[in-house]
C-alpha positions in Angstrom: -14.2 -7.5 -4.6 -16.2 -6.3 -1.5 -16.6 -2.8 -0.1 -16.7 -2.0 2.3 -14.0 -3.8 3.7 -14.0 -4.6 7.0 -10.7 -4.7 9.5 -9.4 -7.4 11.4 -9.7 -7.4 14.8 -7.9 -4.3 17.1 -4.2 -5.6 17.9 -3.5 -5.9 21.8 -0.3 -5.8 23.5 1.2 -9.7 23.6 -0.9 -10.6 20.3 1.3 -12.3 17.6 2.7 -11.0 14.6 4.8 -13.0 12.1 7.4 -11.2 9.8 7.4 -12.5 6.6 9.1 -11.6 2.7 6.8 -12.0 0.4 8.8 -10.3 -2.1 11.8 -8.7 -2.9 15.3 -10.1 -1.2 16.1 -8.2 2.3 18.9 -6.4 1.2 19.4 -4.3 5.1 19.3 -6.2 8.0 19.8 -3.1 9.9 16.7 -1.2 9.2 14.7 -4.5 9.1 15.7 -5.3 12.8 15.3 -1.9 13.8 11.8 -2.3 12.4 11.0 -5.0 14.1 12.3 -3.4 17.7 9.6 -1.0 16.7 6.5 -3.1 16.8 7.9 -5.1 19.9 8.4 -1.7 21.8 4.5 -1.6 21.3 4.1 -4.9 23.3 3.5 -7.1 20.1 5.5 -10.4 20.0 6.6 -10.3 16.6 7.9 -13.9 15.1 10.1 -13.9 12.5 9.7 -16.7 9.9 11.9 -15.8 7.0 13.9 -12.5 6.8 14.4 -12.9 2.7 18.3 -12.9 3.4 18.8 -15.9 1.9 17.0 -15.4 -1.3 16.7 -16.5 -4.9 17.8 -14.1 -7.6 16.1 -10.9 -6.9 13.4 -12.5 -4.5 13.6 -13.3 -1.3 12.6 -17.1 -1.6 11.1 -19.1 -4.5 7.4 -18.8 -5.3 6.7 -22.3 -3.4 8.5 -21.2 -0.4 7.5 -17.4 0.0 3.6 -19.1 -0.6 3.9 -21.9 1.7 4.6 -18.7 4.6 2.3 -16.4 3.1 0.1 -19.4 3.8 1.1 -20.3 7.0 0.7 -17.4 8.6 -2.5 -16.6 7.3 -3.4 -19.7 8.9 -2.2 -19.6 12.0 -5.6 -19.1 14.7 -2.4 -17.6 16.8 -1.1 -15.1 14.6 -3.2 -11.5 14.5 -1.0 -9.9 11.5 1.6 -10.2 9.3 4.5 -7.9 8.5 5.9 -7.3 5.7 10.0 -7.3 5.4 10.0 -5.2 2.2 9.0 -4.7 -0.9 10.9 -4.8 -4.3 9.1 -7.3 -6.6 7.7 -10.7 -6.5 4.7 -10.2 -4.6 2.4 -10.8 -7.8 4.0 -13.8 -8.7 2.2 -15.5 -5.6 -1.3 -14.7 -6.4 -1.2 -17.5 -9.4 -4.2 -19.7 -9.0 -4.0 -18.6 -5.3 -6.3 -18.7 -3.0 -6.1 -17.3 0.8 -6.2 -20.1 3.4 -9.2 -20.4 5.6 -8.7 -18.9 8.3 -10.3 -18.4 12.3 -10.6 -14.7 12.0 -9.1 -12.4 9.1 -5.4 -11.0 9.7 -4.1 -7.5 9.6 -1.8 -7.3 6.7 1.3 -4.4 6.5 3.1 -3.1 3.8 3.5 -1.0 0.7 4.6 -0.9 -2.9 4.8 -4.1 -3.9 2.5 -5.4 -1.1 0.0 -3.9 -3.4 -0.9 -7.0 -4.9 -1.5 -8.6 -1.5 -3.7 -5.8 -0.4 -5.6 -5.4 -3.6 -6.0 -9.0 -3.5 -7.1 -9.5 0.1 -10.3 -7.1 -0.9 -11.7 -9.7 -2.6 -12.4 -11.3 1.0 -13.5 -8.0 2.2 -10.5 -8.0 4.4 -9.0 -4.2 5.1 -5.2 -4.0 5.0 -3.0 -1.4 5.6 -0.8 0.6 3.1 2.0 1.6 5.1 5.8 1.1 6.6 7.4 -1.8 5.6 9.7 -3.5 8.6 12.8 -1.9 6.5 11.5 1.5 6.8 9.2 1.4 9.8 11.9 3.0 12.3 12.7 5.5 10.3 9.2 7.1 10.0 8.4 10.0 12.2 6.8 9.4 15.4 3.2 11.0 14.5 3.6 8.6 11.3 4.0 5.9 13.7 1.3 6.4 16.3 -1.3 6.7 13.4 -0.1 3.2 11.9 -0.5 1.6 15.5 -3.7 3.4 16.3 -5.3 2.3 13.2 -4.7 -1.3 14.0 -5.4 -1.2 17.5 -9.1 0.4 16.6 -8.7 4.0 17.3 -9.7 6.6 14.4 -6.9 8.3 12.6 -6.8 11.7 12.0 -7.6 13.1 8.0 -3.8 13.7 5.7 -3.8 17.3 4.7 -2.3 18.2 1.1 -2.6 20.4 -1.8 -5.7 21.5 -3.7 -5.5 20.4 -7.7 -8.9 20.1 -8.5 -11.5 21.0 -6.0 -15.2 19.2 -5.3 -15.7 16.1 -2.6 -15.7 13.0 -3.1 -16.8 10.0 -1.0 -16.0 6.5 -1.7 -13.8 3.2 -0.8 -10.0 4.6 -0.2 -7.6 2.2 -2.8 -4.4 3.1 -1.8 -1.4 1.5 -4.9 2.1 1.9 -6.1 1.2 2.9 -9.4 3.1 0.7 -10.9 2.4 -2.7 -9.7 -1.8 -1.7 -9.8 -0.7 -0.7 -13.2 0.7 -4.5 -13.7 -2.7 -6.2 -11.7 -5.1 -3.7 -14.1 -7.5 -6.7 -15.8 -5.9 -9.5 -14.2 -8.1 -11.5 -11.5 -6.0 -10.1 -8.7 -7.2 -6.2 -9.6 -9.4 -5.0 -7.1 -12.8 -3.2 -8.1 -12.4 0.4 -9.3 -15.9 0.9 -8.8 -16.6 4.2 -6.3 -13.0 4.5 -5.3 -10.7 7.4 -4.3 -7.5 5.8 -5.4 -4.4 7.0 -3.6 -1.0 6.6 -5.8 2.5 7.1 -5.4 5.6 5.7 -6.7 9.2 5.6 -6.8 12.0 5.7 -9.4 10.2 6.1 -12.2 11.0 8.3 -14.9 8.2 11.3 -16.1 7.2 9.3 -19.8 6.9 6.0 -17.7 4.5 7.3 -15.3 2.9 9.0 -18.4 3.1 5.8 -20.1 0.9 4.0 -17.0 -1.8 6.7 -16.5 -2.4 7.0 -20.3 -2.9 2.8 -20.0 -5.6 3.4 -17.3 -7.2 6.2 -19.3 -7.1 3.7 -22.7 -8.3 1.1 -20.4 -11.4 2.4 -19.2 -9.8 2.3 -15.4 -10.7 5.3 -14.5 -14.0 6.2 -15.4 -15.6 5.0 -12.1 -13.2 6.7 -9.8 -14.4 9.6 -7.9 -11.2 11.0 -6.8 -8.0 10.7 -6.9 -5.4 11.4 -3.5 -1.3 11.3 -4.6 1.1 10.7 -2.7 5.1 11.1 -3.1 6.3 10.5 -6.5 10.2 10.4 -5.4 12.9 10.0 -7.6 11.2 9.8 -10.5 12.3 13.8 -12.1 14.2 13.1 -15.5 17.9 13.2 -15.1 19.8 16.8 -15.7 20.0 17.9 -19.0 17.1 15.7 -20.2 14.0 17.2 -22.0 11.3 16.0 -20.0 8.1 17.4 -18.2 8.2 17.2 -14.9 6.4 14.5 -12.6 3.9 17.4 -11.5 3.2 17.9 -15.3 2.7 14.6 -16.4 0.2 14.1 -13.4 -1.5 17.2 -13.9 -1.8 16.7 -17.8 -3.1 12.7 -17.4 -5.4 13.1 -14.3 -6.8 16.8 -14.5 -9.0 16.7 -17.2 -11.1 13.7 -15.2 -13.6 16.0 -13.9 -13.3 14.9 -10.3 -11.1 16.4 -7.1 -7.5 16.0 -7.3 -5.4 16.6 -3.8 -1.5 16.0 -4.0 1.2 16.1 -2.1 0.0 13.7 0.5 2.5 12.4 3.1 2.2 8.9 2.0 4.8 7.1 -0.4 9.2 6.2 -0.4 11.7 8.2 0.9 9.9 10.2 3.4 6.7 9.9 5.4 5.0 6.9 4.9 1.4 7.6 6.6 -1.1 4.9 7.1 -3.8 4.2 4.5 -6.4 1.8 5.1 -7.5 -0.1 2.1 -11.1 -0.2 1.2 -13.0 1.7 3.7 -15.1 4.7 3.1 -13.3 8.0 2.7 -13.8 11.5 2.2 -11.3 13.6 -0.4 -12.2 17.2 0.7 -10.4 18.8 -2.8 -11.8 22.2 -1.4 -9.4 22.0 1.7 -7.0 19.7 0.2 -8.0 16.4 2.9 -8.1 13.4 2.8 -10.7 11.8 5.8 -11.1 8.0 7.5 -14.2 8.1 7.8 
């Protein structure tokens, strides 16, 4: 576990990027082509070894075959990134015993939710991902959202998100950006990344109020938290309890499990499903501003 991590090499326009599913079955082949028309707009030649249509179950290909192109494309001295189809779930099930391939010079690796595990894992090599659009929702994020994914990876600085105030103070440290529940799942497990001096950056989807209750009382039990020194949240959608259910709501349950930590809080960040996915590098230094509710790149 190595911060700060370091980026790959900026992107150039011909470099080449291999899709790949290293998780959950492609279930639109719409939005996953119109994803793709995205990147290659940008100049990228973007290969595409295994679209997950096929699939096993719920995955997009067994563990062997959804490692061996993990594998291969992390090999590849050709290929500068990889691209993530979607998410869903299997992308834990790969880091078994795993090691990443040697390779010529680190890859820039894209994706969210359940990419987590890849991008928490690839910190132990002091290799910087990126938290952001998957190819099945990359065309449908705004075009600021966009620009700041493809500046990021072609070496230009990215502007600081701007959200709500919770708990105020600054805090500096290495940005961990997670779907809360899959870090949940890689807490004290080899693949977890270090929690040490982190502003960890959350969001999640689908998940009812006394689940994510259930998680953040875990990391408190656990111990998780006591070395963060801020935390930045993103979109929490879908997860309000059903009509007619007693519940507190998701702001509630955050507020009630994360506000008594002593450090600064900033919320609604444009990061997360089902809106605004903004681009989060993982494990470079950051700045959460909790007195003007920012979060900085530094």
């Amino acid at each position: 576990m190595i911060y700060p991590c370091v980026p790959p090499a900026p992107l150039q326009p011909g470099d080449l990027l291999r899709a790949i599913a290293p998780s959950g079955r492609l279930r639109e082949s719409k939005t996953f082509w119109a994803g793709v028309e995205v990147w290659r707009a940008q100049g990228y030649r973007v290969q595409i070894d295994d679209d997950g249509s096929q699939g096993w179950g719920y995955l997009a290909a067994t563990d062997a075959r959804r490692r061996e192109l993990l594998a291969a494309a992390w090999a590849d001295p050709a290929c500068r990134g990889i691209l993530c189809v979607r998410g869903g779930y299997g992308g834990a099930r790969l880091l078994e015993d795993w090691q990443w391939p040697a390779a010529t010079t680190p890859k820039w690796l894209v994706g969210f939710s359940d990419i987590t595990s890849l991008l928490w894992s690839l910190t132990h090599l002091g290799v910087a991902g990126v938290h952001g659009s998957v190819l099945t929702t990359m065309a449908a994020e705004p075009d600021w959202s966009k620009q700041r994914l493809f500046d990021w990876v072609a070496g230009r600085s990215i502007p600081p998100l701007v959200g709500e105030t919770w708990v105020s103070g600054i805090a500096q440290g290495f940005l961990l950006p997670a779907n809360l529940t899959v870090a949940t799942h890689l807490l004290n497990t080899p693949v977890q990344a270090s929690l040490q001096n982190i502003i960890l950056a959350i969001e999640d989807v689908t998940e009812a109020p006394y689940r994510i209750d259930r998680m953040l009382t875990q990391w408190r039990a656990s111990g998780a938290l006591k070395s963060v020194k801020g935390i930045a949240i993103g979109r929490f959608s879908q997860c309000e309890a059903g009509e007619g259910v007693l519940s507190l709501t998701v702001a509630e349950v955050l507020r009630d499990r994360l506000g008594d930590l002593g450090i600064p809080i900033v919320a609604g960040l444009p990061f997360g499903h089902d809106g605004c996915n903004a681009a989060l590098p993982v494990g470079v230094a950051a700045i959460l501003d909790g007195d003007q509710g920012k979060l900085v790149i530094c």
